[in-house]
VEXTOR-800095 format. One record per residue (C-alpha): z, y, x. Coordinates in nm, 3 decimals. Each point is the difference from the previous one (the first is absolute). Example, Ala and Ser with C-alpha at 12.3 -4.5 7.8 and 13.67 -1.06 7.14 Angstrom:
BEGIN
        zz        yy        xx
     0.780    -0.450     1.230
    -0.066     0.344     0.137
//
This chain:
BEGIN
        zz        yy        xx
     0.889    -2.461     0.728
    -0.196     0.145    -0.292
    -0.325    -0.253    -0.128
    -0.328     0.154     0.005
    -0.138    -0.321    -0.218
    -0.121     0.267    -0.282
     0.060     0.358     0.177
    -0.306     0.251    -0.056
    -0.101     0.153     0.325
    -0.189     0.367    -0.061
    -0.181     0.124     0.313
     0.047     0.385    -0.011
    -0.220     0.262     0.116
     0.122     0.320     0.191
    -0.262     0.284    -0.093
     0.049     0.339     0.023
     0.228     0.172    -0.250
    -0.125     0.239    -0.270
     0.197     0.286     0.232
    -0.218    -0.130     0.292
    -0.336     0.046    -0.216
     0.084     0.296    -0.074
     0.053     0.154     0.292
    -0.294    -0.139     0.160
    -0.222     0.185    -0.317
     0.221     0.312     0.063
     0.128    -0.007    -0.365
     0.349    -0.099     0.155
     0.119     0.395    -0.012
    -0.132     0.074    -0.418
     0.124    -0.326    -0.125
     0.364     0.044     0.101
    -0.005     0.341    -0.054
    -0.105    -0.077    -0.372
     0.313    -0.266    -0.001
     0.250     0.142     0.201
     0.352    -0.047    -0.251
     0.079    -0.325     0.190
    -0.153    -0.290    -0.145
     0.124    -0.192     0.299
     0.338     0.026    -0.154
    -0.069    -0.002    -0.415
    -0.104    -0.323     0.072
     0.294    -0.158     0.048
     0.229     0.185    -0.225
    -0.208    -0.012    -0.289
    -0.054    -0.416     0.061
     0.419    -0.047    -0.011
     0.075    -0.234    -0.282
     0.164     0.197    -0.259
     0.361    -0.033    -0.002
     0.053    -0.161     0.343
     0.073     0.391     0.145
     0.150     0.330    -0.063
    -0.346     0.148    -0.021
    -0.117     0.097    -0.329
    -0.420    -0.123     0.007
    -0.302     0.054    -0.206
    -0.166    -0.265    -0.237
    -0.015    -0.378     0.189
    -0.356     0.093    -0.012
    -0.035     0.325     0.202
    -0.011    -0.176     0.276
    -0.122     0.167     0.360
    -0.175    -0.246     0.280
    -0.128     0.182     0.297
    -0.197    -0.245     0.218
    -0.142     0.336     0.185
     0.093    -0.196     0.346
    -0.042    -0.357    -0.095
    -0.194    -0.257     0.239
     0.047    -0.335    -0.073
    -0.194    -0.135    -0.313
    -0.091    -0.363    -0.076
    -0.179    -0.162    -0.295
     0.053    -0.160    -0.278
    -0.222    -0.194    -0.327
     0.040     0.089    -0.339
    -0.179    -0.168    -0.257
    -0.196    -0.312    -0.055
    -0.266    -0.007     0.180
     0.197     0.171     0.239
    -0.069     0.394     0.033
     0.131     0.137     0.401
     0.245     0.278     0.066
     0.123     0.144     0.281
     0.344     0.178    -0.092
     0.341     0.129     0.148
     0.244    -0.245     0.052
     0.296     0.206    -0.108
     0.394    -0.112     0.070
     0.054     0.357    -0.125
    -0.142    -0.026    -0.366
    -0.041    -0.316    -0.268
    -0.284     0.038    -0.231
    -0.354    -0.119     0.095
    -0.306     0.209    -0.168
    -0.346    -0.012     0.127
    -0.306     0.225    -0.133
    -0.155    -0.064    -0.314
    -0.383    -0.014    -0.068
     0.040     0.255    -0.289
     0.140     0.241     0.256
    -0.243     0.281     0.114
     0.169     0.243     0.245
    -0.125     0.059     0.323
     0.297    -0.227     0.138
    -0.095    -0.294    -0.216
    -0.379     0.014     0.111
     0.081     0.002     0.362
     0.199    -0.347    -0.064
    -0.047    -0.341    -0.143
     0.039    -0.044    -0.369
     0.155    -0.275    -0.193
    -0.244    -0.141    -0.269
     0.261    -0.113    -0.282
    -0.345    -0.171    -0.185
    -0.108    -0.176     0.310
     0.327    -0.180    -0.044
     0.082    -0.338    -0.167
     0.372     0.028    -0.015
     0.010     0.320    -0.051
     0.265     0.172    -0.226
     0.034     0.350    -0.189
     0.359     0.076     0.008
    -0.009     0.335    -0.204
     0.243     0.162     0.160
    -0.065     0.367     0.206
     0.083     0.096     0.311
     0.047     0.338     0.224
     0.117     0.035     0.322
     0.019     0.337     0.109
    -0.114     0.195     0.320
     0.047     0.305     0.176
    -0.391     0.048    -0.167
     0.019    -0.145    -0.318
     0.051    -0.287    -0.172
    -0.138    -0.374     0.044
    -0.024    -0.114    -0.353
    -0.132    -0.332    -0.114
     0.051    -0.323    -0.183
     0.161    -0.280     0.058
    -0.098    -0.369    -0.019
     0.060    -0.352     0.120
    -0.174    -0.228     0.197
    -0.049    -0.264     0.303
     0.092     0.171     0.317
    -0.056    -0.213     0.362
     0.154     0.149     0.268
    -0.045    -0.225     0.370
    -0.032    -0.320    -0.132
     0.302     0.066    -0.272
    -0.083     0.027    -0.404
     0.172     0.154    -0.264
    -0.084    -0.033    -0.346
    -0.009     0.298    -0.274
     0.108     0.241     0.245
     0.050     0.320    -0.134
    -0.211     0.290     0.137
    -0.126     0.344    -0.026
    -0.334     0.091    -0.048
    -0.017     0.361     0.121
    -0.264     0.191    -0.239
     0.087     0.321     0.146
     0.056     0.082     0.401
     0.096     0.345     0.038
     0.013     0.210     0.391
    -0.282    -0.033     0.297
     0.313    -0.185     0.162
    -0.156    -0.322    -0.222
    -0.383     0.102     0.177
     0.097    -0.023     0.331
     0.237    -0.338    -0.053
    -0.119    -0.310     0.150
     0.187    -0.184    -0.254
    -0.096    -0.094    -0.333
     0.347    -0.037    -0.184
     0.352    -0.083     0.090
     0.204    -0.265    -0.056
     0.367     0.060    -0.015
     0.266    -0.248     0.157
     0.368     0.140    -0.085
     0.206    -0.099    -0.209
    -0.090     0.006    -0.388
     0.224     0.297    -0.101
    -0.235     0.248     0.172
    -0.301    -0.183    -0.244
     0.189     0.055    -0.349
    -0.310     0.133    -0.160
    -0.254    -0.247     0.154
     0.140    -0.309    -0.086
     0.111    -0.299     0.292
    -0.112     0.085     0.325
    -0.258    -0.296     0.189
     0.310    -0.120     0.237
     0.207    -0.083    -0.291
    -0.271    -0.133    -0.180
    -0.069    -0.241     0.293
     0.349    -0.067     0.034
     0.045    -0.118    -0.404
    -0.297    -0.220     0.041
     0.088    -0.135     0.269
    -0.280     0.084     0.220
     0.195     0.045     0.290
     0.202    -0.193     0.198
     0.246     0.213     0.052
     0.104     0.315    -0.177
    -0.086     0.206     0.322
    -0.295     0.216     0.164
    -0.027     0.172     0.368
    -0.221     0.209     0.175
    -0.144     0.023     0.360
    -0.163     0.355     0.084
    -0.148     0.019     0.280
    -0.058     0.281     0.202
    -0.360    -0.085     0.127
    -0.200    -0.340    -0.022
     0.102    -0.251     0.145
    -0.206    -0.282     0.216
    -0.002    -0.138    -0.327
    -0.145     0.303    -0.145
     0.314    -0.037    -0.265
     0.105     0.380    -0.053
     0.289    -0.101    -0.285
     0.082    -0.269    -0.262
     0.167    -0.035    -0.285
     0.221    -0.354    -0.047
     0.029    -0.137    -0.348
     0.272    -0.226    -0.016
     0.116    -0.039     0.353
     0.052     0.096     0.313
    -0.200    -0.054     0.288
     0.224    -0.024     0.328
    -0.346     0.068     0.217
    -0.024     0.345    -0.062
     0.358     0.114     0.119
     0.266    -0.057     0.313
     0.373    -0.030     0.001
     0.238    -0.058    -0.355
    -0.074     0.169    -0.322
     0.266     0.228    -0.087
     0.074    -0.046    -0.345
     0.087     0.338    -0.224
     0.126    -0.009    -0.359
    -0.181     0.204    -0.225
     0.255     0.312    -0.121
    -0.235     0.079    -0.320
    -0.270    -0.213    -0.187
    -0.295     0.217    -0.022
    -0.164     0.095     0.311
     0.060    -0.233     0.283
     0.361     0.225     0.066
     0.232    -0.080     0.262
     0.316     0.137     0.149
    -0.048     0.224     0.318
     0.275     0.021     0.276
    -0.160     0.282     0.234
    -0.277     0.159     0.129
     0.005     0.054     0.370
    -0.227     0.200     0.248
    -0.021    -0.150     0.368
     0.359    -0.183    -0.101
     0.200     0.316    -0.121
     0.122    -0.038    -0.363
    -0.237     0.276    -0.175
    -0.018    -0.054    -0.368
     0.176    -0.235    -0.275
     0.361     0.092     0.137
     0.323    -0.072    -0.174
     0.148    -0.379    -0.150
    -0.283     0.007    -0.360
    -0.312     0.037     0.273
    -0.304     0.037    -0.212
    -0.313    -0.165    -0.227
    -0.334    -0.170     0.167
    -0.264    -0.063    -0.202
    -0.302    -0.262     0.189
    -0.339     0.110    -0.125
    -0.322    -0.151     0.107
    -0.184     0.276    -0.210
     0.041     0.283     0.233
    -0.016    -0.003     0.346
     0.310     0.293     0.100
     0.314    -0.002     0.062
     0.180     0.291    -0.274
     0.320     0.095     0.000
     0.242     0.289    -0.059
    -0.137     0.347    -0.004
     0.208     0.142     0.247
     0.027    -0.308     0.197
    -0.350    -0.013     0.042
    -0.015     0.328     0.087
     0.262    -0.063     0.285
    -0.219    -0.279     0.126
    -0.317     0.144     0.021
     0.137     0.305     0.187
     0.166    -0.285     0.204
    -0.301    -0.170     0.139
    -0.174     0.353     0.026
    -0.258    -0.006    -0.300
    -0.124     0.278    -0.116
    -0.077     0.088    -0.415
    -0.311     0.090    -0.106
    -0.107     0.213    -0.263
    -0.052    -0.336    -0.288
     0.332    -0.152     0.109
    -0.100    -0.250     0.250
     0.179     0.013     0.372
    -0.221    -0.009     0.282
     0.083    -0.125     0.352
    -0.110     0.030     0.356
    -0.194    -0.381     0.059
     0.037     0.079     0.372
     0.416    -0.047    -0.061
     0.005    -0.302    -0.183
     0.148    -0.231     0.270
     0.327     0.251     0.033
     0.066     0.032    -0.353
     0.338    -0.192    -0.118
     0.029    -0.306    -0.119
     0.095    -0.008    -0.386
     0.253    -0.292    -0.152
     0.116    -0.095    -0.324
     0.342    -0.213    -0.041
    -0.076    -0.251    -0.322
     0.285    -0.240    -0.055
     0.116     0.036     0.336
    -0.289    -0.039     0.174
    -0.228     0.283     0.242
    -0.279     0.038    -0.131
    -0.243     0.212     0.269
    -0.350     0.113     0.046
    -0.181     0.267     0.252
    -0.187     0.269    -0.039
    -0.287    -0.221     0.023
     0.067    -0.129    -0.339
     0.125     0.345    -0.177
    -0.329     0.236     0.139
    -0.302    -0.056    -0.177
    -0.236     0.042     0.195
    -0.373     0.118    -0.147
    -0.324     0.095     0.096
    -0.148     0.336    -0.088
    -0.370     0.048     0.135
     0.095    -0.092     0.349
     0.342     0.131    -0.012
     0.250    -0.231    -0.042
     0.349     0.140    -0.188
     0.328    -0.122     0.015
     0.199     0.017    -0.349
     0.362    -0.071    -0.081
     0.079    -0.317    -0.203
     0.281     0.188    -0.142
     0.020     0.177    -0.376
     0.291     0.171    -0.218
     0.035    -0.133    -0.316
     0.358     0.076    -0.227
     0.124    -0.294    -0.215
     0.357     0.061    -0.041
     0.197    -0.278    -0.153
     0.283    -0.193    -0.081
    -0.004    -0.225     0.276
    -0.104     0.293     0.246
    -0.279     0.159     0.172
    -0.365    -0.187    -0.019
    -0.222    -0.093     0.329
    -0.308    -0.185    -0.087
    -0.168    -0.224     0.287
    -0.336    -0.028    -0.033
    -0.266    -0.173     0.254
     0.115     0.239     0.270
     0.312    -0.245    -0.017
    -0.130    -0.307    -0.118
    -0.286    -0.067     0.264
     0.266    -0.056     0.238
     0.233    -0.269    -0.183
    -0.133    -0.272    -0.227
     0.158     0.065    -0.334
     0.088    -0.290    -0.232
     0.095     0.101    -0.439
     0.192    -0.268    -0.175
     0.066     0.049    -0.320
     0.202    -0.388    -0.025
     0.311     0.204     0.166
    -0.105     0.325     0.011
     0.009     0.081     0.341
    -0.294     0.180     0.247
    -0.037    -0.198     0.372
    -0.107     0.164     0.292
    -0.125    -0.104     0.297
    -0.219     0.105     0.343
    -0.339    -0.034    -0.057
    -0.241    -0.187     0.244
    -0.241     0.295     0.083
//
């Protein structure tokens, strides 16, 4: 059993998505219209550690982060006194950046802004940053400082101050900044991301984090936490399945198949193919073409910005979707893969599904996002580099 003498616990937040926000402002259409050539999918292949692939990449520091559909944010202190974020917490990136008081874009204003002269132990690093967008770049500084997150402290953490926020994506986010929690080779640029920071000060009793999602509040009114340093056997049923990491960068495992109401459909043949777990989007993306085969499977229809719609009155007879990860079925309904949303006093039923291309060595990419991980408790230890799964108590 895993102590929980010094874990942090994070209560997260489910709020709508910057997708959601727009929609409901019916800006949805212009904005991905204006950013159609796939961000989904240039952020993962421009985040692979250089080297670790056969794909050739930009600079470490073109990075791409599309939070467009993530839900979950939690806060964090930076600072002494302590200044209050609320950010992403993000298994599929590693740098943490927040915006800067000298930043002046639109974004920046609609967000809180960290005051590096308010703060005591604050540190000017020197260093710049950019991250880039399908809008632009995020450019900023970065710098060092106390960072509290749950009741855990690191010292000198390093940090981005964002002086520059490019896209309305950043208006419409509920979140102020992100903070990343793979594995340091996706953070080359930005120095040692918080986990391993906590983990080389020892500010964690052990070198492991998991997540709870959940799908609505519960009597508790918990909607999600984040773990630091544990595990917490009350918010999941039955074993963990333990699954060796295949790369250390993203959160990557190995993939046996992808079934559809228990046929073999995807991820055929003896090599399988790559998952990656990210808590910073809430899909589930995978090949092109075999997302294309699945949405025509479960009858949704494209629209004319690349989202699938479905019929809400069908939902109970679509199939049931499962994912074989070290041997073991992973499945969830259509409850869990339609997103359902409110327009007006229409309610629409979307497809949890996206295409995104990431050929590599190892083999084709799927990234599960909250459309998988409200349903299983998910557990990152970076002691033995392994990802544990889980049913989650709903």
């Amino acid at each position: 059993m895993v102590r929980l003498v010094r874990s942090g616990r994070i209560p997260l937040q489910r709020m709508p998505s910057v997708r959601t926000r727009l929609r409901v402002t019916n800006q949805l259409e212009d904005f991905l219209r204006d950013h159609q050539p796939d961000t989904f999918s240039r952020k993962y292949v421009q985040c692979y550690p250089p080297g670790l692939h056969s794909l050739r990449l930009s600079k470490a520091a073109e990075k791409l982060y599309n939070f467009m559909d993530a839900q979950y944010f939690g806060k964090v202190g930076l600072g002494s006194p302590e200044q209050n974020f609320t950010v992403v917490f993000d298994t599929g990136s590693a740098d943490l950046w927040v915006p800067s008081s000298y930043c002046v874009t639109q974004a920046c204003a609609m967000h809180r802004k960290f005051k590096a002269f308010e703060s005591s132990t604050y540190m000017h690093d020197g260093r710049v940053f950019g991250i880039h967008y399908g809008s632009g770049h995020l450019l900023g500084v970065m710098a060092r400082d106390t960072l509290k997150v749950g009741t855990v402290t690191v010292q000198k953490q390093e940090f981005g101050e964002a002086v520059y926020e490019p896209g309305f994506a950043f208006v419409m986010a509920r979140f102020d900044g992100v903070l990343g929690l793979a594995y340091p080779s996706l953070a080359q640029e930005l120095g040692a991301p918080v986990f391993d920071s906590m983990m080389s000060q020892k500010a964690v009793d052990e070198p492991m984090f998991s997540f709870y999602l959940s799908k609505s509040a519960s009597s508790s009114g918990l909607e999600g936490e984040l773990l630091l340093g544990g595990i917490d056997e009350t918010l999941y049923t039955g074993p963990i399945n333990w699954i060796p990491v295949s790369l250390k960068g993203y959160w990557q495992i190995k993939m046996d198949s992808v079934k559809i109401q228990g046929a073999v459909g995807f991820c055929q043949g003896t090599h399988g193919c790559q998952a990656i777990l990210d808590t910073g989007t809430s899909l589930i993306a995978g090949p092109t073409g075999d997302i294309l085969m699945l949405q025509q499977l479960i009858g949704a229809t494209p629209t004319s910005i690349g989202e699938y719609l479905l019929d809400c009155k069908r939902i109970s007879s679509l199939p049931v979707l499962s994912f074989t990860l070290n041997g073991v079925e992973y499945s969830i309904t259509a409850e869990s893969y339609v997103k359902r949303e409110m327009v007006g006093n229409r309610e629409i039923c979307f497809s949890g599904f996206q295409g995104v291309d990431i050929p590599t060595s190892l083999g084709p990419i799927w990234i599960l996002g909250d459309v998988f991980l409200s349903e299983f408790y998910s557990i990152y230890d970076r002691g033995q580099n392994r990802v544990g799964l889980a049913r989650a108590r709903q």
